[in-house]
C-alpha positions in Angstrom: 0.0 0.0 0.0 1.2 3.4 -0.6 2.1 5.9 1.9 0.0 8.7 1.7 1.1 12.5 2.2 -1.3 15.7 2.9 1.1 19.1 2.1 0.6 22.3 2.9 2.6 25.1 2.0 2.9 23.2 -2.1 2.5 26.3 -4.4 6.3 27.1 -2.4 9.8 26.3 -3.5 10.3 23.6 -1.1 6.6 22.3 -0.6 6.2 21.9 -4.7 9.8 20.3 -4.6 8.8 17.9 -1.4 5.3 16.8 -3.8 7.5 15.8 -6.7 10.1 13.6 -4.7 6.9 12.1 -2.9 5.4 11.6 -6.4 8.6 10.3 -7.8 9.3 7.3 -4.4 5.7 6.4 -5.5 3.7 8.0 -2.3 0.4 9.3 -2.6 0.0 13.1 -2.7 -2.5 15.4 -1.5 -2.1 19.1 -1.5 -4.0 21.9 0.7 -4.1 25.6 -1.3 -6.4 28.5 -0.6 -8.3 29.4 -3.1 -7.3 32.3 -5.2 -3.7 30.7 -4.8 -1.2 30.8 -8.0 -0.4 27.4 -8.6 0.3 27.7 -12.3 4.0 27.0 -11.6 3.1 23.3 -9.8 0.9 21.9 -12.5 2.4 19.4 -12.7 2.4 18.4 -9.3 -1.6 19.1 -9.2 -1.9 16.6 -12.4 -0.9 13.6 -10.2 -2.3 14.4 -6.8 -5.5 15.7 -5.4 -6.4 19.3 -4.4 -8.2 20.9 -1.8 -9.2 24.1 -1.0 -9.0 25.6 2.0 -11.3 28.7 3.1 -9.6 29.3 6.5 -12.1 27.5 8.8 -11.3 24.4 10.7 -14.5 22.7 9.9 -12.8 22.3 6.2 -9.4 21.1 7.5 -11.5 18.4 9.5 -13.2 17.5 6.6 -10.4 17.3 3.9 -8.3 15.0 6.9 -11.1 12.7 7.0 -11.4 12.4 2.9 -7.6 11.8 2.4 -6.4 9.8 5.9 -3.2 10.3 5.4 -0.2 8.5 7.0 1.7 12.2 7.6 1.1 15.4 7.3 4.0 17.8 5.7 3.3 21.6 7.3 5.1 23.9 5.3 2.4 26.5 4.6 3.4 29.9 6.6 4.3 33.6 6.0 7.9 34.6 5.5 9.1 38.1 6.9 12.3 39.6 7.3 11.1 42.9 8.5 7.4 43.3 9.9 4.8 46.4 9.7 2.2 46.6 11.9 -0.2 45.7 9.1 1.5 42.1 9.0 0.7 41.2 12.1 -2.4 39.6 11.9 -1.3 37.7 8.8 1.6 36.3 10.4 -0.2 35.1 13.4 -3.1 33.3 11.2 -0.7 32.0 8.6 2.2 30.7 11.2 0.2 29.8 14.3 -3.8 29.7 13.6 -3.7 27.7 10.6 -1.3 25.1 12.3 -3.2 24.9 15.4 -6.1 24.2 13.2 -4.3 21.1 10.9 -3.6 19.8 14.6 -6.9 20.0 15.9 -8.1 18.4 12.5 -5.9 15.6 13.0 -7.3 14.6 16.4 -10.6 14.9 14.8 -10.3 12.4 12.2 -7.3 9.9 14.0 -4.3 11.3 11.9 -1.2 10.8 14.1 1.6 12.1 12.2 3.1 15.9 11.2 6.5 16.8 10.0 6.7 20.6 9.7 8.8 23.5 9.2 10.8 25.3 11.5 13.6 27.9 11.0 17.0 28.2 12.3 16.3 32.0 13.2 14.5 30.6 16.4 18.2 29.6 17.5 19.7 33.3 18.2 21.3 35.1 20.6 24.1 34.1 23.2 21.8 31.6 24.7 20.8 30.6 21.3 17.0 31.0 22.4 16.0 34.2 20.9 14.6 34.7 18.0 15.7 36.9 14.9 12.4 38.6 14.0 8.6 38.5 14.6 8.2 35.7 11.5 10.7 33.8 13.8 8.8 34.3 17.3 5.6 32.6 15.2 7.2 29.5 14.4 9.1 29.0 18.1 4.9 30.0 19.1 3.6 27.2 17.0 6.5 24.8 18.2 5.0 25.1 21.9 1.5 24.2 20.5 2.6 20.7 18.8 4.5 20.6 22.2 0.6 20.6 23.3 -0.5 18.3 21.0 1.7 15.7 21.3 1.8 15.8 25.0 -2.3 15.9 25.3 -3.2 13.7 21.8 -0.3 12.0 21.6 0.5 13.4 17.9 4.0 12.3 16.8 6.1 15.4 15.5 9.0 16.2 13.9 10.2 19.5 13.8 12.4 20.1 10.7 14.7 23.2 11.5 16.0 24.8 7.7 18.4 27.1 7.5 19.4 28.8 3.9 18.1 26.6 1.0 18.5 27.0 -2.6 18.2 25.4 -6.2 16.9 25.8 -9.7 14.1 28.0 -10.3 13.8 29.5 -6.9 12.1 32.8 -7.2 12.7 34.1 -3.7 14.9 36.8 -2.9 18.5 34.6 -2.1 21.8 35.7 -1.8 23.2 32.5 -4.1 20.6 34.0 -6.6 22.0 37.2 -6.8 25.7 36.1 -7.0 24.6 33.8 -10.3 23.0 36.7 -11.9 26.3 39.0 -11.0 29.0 36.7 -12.3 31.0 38.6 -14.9 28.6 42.0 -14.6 30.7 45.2 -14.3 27.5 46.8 -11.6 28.6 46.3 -8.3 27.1 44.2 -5.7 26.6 46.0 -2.4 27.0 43.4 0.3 27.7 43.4 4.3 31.1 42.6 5.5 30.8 38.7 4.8 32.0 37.6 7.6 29.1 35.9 8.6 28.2 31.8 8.0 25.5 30.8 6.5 24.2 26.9 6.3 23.0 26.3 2.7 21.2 23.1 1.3 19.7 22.0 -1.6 16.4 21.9 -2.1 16.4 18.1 -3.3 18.1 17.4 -0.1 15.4 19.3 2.0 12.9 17.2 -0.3 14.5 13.8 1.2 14.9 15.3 4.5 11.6 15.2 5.1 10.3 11.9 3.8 13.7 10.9 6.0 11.7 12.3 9.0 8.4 10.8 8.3 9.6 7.2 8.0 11.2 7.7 10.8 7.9 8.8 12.5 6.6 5.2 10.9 9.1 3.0 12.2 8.3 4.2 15.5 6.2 2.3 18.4 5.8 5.3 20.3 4.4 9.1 20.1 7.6 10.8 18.9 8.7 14.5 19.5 11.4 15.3 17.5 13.7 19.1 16.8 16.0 18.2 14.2 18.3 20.2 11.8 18.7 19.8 7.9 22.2 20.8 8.0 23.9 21.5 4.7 27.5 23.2 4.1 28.8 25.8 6.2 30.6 28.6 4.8 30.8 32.5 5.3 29.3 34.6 2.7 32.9 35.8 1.4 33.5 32.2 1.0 30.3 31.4 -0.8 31.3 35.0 -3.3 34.4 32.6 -3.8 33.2 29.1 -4.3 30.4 30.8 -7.1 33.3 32.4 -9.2 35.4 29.5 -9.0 32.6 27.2 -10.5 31.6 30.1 -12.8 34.6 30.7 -13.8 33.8 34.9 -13.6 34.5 37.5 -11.4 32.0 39.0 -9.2 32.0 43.0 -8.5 31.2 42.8 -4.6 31.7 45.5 -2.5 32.0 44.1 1.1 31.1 46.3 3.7 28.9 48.3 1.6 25.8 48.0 3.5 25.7 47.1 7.0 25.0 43.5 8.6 21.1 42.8 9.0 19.6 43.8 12.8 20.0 40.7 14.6 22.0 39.1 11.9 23.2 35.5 13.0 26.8 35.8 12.6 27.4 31.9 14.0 24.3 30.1 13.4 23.4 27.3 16.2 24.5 23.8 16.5 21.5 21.7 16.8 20.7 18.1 16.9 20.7 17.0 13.3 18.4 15.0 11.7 21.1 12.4 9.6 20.2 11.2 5.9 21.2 8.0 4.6 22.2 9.4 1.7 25.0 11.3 -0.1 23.7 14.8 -0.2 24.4 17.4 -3.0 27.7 19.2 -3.5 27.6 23.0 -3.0 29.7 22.9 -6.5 27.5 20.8 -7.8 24.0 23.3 -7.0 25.8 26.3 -7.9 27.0 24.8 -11.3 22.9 23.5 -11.7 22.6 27.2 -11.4 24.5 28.2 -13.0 23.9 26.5 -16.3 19.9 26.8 -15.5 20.7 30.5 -15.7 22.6 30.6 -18.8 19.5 28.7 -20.5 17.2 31.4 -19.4 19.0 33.9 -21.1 19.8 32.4 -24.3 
């Protein structure tokens, strides 16, 4: 029988990239999008796997849990802020914390036992490693504490999947690795901070595997599991990373260290946490930048 996954968060980088490796190891896929959602860009992931919308009530959560009954649930669905307005607010607390709690409570409802979700390595800050960078960051340490709940009143297995920088071909966000394709060989300059700092970078495919890694593991348990675990990929500071794309591109790149500040609360040392550990060989940072490399040279041909 196949295992069977409901996703949140799909129409993303990493959600539409965990739907295809689910699709491609044979699971079954379900996907949860609101309604009005863009999803032109995972057609092909809706062409093998069902869709539901969701209107933002719990009473429709309940009910799409009890039509698909899956074996895990993958909770990657949230809002992404560097900086906040006051006008965010209420979207990052609905999007991070209320829609959560409400797969949670749907899962009780209906009997489903397992989530692996999201979490983000600017919950790990400070000297104590406890604070947390920004307000998008506070949400998902808030939502942490209720699956904390969960697990300890329903007896929901968890596994918290901690991601730090990720990348890979055609990610539209805003990244750094992005930027530093796009400059190879361009005389504009690239205002950057000092560089000092170290980023953890992985590839999306490896995030992919990460977490079907963590939901078998949730399988081959006998017991209600709650589990904080870090995709780690390769450490290196972001002069290094300027370095390591130039060498595989074979270009210069016209950065100007130092020629904006470091963020507020930029994580100069990011935390050492308990890692979640792949049985497999994961993908080269040479190898990504060159996919990007080449994937960008395509696109402009």
């Amino acid at each position: 029988m196949k295992n069977k996954a409901l996703i949140t968060g799909a129409t993303g980088f990493i959600g539409g990239a965990l739907a295809r490796s689910l699709l491609k190891n044979g699971w079954s896929v379900a996907i949860i999008i609101r309604d009005g959602s863009d999803a032109t860009h995972i057609q092909d992931v809706i062409n093998e796997s069902t869709t539901h919308i969701y209107d933002g009530r719990v009473e429709t959560l309940i009910d799409i849990m009890a039509d698909v009954k899956p074996n895990v649930v993958f909770h990657l669905a949230s809002l992404v802020l560097v900086k906040h307005e006051p006008a965010d607010i209420e979207n990052l607390i609905f999007s991070n914390i209320t829609f959560g709690t409400q797969l949670l409570e749907s899962m009780v409802k209906t009997g489903v036992g397992n989530i692996v979700f999201a979490s983000t390595l600017w919950q790990f800050s400070g000297e104590d490693e406890c604070q947390s960078v920004n307000l998008y960051a506070a949400t998902k340490k808030a939502f942490q504490v209720v699956v904390d709940y969960y697990h300890d009143a329903f007896g929901i297995s968890a596994v918290s999947l901690i991601l730090a920088d990720t990348y890979g071909v055609g990610d539209k966000r805003p990244k750094l690795i992005n930027f530093l394709v796009e400059a190879l060989g361009e005389a504009t300059e690239l205002s950057m901070s000092p560089g000092e700092q170290i980023i953890d970078i992985s590839h999306v495919r490896d995030v992919a595997r990460s977490f079907e890694f963590a939901a078998l593991k949730l399988f081959r348990s006998t017991e209600s599991l709650r589990l904080n675990l870090a995709v780690c990929g390769t450490r290196v500071t972001v002069k290094q990373l300027v370095s390591i794309v130039e060498t595989v591109g074979k270009g210069k790149i016209n950065a100007v260290f130092g020629g904006r500040p470091y963020r507020t609360r930029e994580i100069l040392c990011p935390a050492q946490l308990p890692q979640l550990e792949p049985n497999w060989e994961k993908v080269a940072l040479d190898d990504g930048i060159r996919e990007l490399i080449e994937a960008s040279l395509k696109a402009h041909l």
